[in-house]
N, C-alpha and C positions, 0 to 999 in steps of 0.2 A: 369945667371939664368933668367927665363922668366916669372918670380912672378908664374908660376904654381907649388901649393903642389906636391910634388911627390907621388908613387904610395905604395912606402914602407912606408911612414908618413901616407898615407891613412888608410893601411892595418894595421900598428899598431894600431892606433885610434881607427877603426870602426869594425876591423874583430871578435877580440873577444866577445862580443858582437853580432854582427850577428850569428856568428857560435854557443853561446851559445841560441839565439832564436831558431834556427834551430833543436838542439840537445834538448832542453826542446820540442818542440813541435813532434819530433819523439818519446819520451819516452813517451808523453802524449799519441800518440793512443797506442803504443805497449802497454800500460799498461789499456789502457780505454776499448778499442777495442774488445780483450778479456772477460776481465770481463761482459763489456755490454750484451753478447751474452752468455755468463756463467748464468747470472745473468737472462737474460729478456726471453730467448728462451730454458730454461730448458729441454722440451720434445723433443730438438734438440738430434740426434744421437753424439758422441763424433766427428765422420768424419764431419758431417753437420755442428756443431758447427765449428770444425776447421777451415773446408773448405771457409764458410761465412765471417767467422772470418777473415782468410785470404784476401779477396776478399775487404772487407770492409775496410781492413788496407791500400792496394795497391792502391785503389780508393782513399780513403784519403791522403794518400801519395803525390800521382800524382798530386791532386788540390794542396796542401802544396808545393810541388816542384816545380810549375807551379806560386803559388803565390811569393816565395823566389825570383827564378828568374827572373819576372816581376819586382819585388822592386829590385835587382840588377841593370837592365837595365833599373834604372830611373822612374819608376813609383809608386812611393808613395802610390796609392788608392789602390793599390793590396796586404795594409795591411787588409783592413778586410774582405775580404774572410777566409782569414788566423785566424782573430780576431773571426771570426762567427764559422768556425771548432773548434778551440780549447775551445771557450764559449760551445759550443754542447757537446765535450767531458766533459767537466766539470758537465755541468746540466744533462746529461744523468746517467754517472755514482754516482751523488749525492744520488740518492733515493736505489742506491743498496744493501745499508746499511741493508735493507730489510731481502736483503736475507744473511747476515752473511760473508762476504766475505771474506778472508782474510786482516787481519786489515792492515799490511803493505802494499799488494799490492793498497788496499784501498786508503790508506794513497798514495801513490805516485800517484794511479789516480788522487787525486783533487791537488797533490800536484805540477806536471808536467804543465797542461794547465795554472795553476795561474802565475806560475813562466813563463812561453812563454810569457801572456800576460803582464807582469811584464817587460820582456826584449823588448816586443816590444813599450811600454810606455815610454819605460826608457827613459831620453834626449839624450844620445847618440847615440842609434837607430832611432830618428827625428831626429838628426841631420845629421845622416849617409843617410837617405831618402832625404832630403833637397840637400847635397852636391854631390848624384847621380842624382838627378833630373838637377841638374846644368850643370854636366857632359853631362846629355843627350841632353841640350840646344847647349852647344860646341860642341855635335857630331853633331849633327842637321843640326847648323851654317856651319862644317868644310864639309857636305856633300851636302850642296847645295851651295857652293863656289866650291865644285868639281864640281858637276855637271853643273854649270855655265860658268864652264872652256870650 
């Protein structure tokens, strides 16, 4: 052995956990997302609503997907991008209470972003950022020892 952890000790450790961030922060907009635009843009047509609605979830999506994989590939600060979308969905759909919303999907809007940011707090999601960021040191090192070849 070559003292390095292997990749299935990694993936036991750290994945669940990642993949439960990931999976709370996609229910978070699918369920905020909606509502928001239910809620804030009433005079919106059903299609308009949809359609926005849609638009707004994919956008979001894309910087969340864009953030995940950055923190994959070793870069740690590209949790709060992440941390500032899912605080947005939270404080956005808080006040919707307003308008009568249905109380479960309600309920799962605030209930989704707390629990995302919960997982990304968690110490083993820092520690999983920590020991990619290491990785990305070693890939670093192992491509400019190519390159110097």
């Amino acid at each position: 052995m070559n003292g390095q952890p292997s990749v299935r000790v990694f993936l036991i450790r750290y994945f669940p956990v990642f993949m439960g961030a990931i999976f709370a922060s996609v229910f978070a907009l699918v369920f905020a997302v909606p509502l928001f635009f239910e809620s804030y843009f009433r005079d919106l047509s059903l299609a308009d609503s949809t359609k926005w609605s849609f638009l707004g979830g994919i956008a979001l999506t894309v910087v969340m997907v864009h953030c995940n994989f950055m923190i994959a590939r070793g870069r740690p600060h590209w949790v709060w991008p992440l941390a500032v979308v899912l605080g947005l969905c939270f404080l956005c759909v808080l006040p919707t209470i307003e308008y009568r919303p249905n109380k479960i999907i309600y309920s799962l809007s605030l209930l989704f972003p707390l629990l995302a940011l919960l997982l990304l707090n968690s110490k083993r999601h820092r520690e999983m950022r920590q020991k990619l960021l290491e990785v990305r040191y070693l890939r670093q090192a192992a491509i400019a020892k190519h390159k110097a070849r």
